[in-house]
Backbone as a ProteinNet text record, in pm:
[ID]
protein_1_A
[PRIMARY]
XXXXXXXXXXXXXXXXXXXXXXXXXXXXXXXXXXXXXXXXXXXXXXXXXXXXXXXXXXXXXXXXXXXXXXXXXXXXXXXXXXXXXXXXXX
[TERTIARY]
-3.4	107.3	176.7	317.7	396.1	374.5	350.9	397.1	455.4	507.7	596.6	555.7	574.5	507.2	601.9	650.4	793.3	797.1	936.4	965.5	977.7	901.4	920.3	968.1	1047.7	1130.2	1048.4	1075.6	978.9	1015.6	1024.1	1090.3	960.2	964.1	856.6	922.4	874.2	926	815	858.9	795.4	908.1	847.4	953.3	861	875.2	832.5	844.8	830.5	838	635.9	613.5	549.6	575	669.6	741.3	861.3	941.2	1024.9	1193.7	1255.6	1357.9	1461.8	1478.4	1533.5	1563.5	1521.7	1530.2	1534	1607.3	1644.2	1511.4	1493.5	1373.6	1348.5	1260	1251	1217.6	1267	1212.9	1198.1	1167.6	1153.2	1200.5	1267.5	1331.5	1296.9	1254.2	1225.5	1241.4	1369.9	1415.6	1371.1	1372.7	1283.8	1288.2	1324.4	1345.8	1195.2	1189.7	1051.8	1182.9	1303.5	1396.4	1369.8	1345.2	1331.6	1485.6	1520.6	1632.6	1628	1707.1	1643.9	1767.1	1673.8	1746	1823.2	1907.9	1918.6	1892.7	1897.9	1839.7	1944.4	1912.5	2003.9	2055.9	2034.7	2114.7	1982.9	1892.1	1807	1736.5	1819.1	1766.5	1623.6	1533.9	1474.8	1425.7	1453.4	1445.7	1348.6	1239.8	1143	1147.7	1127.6	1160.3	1008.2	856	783.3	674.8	638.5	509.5	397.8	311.4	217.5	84	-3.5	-152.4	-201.8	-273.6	-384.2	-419.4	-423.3	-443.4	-325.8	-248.9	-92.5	-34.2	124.2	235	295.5	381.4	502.3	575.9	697	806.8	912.4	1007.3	1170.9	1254.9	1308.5	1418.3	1460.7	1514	1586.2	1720.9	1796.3	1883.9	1948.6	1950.9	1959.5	2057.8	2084.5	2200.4	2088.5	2009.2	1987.1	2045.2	2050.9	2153.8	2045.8	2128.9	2056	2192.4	2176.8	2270.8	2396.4	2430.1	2517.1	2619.5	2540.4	2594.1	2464.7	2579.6	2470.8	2422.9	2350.8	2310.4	2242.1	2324.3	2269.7	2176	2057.1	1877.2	1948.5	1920.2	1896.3	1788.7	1701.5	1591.1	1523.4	1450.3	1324	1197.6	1099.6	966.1	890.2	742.9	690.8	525.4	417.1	334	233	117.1	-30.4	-16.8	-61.2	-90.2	-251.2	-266.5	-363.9	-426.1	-529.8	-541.6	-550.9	-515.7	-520.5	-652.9	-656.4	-790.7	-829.9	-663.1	-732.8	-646.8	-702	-695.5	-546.6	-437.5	-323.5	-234
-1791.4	-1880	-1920.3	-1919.3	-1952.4	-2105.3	-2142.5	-2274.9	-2336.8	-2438.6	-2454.4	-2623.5	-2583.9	-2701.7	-2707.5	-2863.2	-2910.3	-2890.9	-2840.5	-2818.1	-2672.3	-2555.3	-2432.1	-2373.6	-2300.2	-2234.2	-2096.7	-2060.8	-1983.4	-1926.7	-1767	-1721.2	-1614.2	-1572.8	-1449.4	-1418.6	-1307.5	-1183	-1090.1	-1064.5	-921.9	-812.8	-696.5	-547.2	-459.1	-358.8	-285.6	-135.3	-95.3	2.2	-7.3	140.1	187.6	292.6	299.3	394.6	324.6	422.3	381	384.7	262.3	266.1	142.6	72.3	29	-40.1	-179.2	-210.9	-358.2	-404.9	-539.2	-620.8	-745.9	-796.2	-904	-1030.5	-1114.7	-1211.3	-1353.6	-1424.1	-1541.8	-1626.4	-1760.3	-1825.9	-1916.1	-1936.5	-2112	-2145.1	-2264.3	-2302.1	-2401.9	-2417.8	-2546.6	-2583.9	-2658.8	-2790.7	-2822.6	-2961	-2986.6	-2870.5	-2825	-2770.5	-2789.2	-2758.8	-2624.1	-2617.9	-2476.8	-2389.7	-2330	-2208.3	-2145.7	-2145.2	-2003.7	-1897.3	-1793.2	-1626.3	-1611.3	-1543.4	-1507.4	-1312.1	-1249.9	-1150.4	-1057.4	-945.3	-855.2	-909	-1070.2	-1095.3	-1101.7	-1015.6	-1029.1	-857.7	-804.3	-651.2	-609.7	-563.9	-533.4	-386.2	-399.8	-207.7	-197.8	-132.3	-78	16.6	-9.8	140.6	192.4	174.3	227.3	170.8	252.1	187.8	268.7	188.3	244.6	238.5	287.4	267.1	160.6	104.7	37.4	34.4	-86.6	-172.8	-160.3	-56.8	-41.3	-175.9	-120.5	-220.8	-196.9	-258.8	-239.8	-279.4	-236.6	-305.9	-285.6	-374.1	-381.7	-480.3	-454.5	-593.4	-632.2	-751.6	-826.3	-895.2	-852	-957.4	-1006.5	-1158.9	-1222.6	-1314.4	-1381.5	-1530.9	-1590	-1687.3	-1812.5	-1891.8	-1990.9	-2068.6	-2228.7	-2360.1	-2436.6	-2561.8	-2629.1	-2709.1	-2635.6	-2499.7	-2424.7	-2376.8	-2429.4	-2390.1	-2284.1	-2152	-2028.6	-2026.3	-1999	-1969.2	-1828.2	-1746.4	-1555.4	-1591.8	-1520.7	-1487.9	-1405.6	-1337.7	-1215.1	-1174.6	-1112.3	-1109.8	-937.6	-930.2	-834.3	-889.9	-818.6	-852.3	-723.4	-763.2	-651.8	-754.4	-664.6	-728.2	-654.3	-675.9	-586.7	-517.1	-431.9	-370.6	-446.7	-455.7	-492	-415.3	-372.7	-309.6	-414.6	-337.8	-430.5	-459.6	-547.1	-672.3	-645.8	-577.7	-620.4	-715.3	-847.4	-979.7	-1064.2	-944.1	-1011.1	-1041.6
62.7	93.7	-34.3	13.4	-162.1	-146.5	-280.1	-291.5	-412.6	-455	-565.7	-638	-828.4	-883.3	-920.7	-923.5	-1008	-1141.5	-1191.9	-1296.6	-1324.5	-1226.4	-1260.9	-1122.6	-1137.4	-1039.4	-975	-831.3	-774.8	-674.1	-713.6	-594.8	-511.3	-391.8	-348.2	-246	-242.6	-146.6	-64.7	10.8	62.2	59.6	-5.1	34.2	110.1	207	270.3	171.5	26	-37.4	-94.3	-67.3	-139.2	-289.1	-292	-397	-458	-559.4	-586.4	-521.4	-542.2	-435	-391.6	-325.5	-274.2	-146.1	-81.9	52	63.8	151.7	212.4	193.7	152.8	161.7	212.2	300.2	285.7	222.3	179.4	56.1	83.6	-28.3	-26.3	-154	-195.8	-334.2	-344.3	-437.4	-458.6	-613.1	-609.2	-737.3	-788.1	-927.4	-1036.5	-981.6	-893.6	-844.5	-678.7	-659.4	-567.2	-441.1	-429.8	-302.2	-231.7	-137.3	-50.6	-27.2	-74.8	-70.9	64.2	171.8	257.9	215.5	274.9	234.7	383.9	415.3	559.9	515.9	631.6	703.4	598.9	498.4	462	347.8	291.7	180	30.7	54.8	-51.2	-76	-189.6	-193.9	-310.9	-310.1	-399.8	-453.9	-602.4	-599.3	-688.2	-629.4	-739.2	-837.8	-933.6	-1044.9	-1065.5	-1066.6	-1129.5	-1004.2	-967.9	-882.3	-911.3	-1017.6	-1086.7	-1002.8	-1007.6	-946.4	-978.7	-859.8	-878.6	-1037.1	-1036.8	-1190.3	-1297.6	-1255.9	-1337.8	-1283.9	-1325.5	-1322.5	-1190.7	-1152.9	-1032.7	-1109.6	-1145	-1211.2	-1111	-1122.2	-1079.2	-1099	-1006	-988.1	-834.6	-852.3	-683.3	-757.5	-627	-665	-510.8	-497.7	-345.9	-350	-207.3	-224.2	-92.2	-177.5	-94.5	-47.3	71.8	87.4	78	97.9	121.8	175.5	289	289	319.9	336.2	361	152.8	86.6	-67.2	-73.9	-142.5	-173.6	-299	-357.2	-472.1	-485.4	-617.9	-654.6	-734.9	-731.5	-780.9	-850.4	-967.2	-1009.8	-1093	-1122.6	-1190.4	-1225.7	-1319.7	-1293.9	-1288.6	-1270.7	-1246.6	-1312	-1333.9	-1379.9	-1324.2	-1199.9	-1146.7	-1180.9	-1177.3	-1169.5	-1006.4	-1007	-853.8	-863.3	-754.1	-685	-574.9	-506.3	-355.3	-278	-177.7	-59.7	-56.1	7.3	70.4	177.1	302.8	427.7	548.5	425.9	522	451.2	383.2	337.5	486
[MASK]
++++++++++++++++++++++++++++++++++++++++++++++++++++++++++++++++++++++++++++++++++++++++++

């Protein structure tokens, strides 16, 4: 479960890519104040460039428009994560 500590900004996602690529994602955006962002359906893309093995990297990027209150706000970012295996019980 995402959750958010004041003062640092926090965004998460799910993408449906096992490879490298490109696809609509769902998210959650929570900015330095602890405020919940929502995404709507299609406005949050994420593209993987490197999807390394287990214990490698995943690297990419997203770039989204949260809304909140009906004012949008654009994410743009890269990321670079550990792969992990699945568990299972995600």
């Amino acid at each position: 479960m995402l959750s958010q500590q004041q003062g640092f900004p926090l965004l998460g996602f799910s993408v449906p890519l096992a490879e490298p690529g490109s696809a609509p994602a769902s998210g959650n955006y929570y900015d330095a104040k602890g405020l919940d962002w929502s995404c709507q359906q299609g406005s949050l893309t994420v593209t993987i460039d490197d999807f390394g093995k287990v214990s490698d990297t995943i690297d990419g990027s997203y770039e989204g428009t949260f809304f909140r209150d009906g004012s949008p706000l654009t994410v743009t970012g890269t990321f670079s994560v550990c792969h992990v295996g699945d568990t299972g019980d995600v």
